[in-house]
C-alpha positions as CSV (number, residue, x, y, z in Angstrom):
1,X,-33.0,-55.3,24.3
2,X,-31.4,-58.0,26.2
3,X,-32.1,-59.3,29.6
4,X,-29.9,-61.4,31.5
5,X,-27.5,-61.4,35.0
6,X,-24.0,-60.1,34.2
7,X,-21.3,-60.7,37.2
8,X,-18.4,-58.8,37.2
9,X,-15.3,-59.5,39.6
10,X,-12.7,-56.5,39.5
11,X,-9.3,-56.3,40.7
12,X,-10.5,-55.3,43.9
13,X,-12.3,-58.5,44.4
14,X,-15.9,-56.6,44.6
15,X,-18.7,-58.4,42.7
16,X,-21.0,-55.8,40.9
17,X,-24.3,-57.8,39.4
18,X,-26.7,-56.2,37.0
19,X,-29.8,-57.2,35.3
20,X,-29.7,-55.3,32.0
21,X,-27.8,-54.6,29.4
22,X,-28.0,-51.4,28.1
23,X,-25.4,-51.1,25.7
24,X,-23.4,-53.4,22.9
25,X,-20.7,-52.9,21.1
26,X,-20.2,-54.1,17.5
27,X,-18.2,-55.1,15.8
28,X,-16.4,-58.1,18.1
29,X,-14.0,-58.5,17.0
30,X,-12.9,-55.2,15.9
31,X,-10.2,-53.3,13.8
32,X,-9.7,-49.8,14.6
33,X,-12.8,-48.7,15.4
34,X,-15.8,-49.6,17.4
35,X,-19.7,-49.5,17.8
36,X,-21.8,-48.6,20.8
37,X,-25.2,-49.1,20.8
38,X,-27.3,-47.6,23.5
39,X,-30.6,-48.0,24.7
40,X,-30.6,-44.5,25.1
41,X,-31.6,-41.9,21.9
42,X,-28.7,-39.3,23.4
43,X,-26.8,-39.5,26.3
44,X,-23.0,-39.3,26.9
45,X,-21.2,-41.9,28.3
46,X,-17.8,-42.5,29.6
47,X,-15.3,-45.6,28.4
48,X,-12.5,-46.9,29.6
49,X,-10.5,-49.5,27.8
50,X,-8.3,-51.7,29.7
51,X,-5.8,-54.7,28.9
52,X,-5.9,-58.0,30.0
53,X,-3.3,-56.9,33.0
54,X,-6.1,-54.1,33.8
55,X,-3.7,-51.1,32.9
56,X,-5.9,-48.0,31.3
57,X,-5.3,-47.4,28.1
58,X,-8.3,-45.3,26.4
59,X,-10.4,-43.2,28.4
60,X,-13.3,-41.2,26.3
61,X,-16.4,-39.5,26.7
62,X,-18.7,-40.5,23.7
63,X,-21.9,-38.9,22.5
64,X,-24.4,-41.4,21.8
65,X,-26.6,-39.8,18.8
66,X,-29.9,-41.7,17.7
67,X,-28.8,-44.7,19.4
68,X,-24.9,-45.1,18.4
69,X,-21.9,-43.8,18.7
70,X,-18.5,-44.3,17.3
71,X,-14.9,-44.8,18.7
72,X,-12.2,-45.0,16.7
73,X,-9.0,-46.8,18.2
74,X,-5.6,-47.7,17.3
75,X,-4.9,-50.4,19.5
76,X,-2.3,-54.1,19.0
77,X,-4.1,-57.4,18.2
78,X,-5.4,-58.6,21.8
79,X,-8.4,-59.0,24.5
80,X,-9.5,-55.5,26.0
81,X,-11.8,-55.3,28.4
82,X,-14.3,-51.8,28.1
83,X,-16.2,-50.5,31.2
84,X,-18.6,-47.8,30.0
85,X,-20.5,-45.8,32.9
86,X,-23.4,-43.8,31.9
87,X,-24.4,-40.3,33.6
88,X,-25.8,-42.1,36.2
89,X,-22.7,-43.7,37.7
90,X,-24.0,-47.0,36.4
91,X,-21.5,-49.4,35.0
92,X,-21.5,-52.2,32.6
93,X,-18.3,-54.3,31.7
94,X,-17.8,-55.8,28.1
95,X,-14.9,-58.0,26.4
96,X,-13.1,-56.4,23.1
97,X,-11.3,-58.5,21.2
98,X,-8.8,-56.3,18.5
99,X,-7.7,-58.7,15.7
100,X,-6.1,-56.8,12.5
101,X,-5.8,-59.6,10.1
């Protein structure tokens, strides 16, 4: 699907690199509810939503179902930013912008 470097610096200052991306979310900005497309036919996968100070706010186990799954969320105008980790352990970071205008 895509294929491209993604570098990721957490809080903890560790650098995580990866050299797929397997999932998307849609749409970017978004109201109160949000996309995932997966590479993957099935699978469950974990998100975690954080704000821009990195506090938790949504954590969710979502069942991907021919390709997409579906998360609805009732979150303030803002920049989020959505780790999703697969049943692998394998991460990938994304930026979610809420605007409900």
């Amino acid at each position: 699907m895509y294929e491209q470097l993604v570098s990721i610096e957490k809080i903890s200052n560790k650098k995580f690199h990866y050299f797929s991306i397997n999932y998307e979310l849609f749409p970017n900005p978004a109201q109160n509810e949000v996309n995932v497309r997966s590479l993957m036919s099935e699978e469950i996968i974990t998100l975690r939503i954080s704000d821009a100070a990195g506090k938790l706010l949504i954590k969710n186990e979502l069942l991907i179902n021919l390709y997409l799954g579906k998360l609805e969320l009732n979150l303030m105008n803002g920049i989020y930013f959505v780790e999703i980790i697969n049943k692998d352990n394998k991460h990938e970071y994304k930026k979610l912008i809420i605007s409900n205008y």
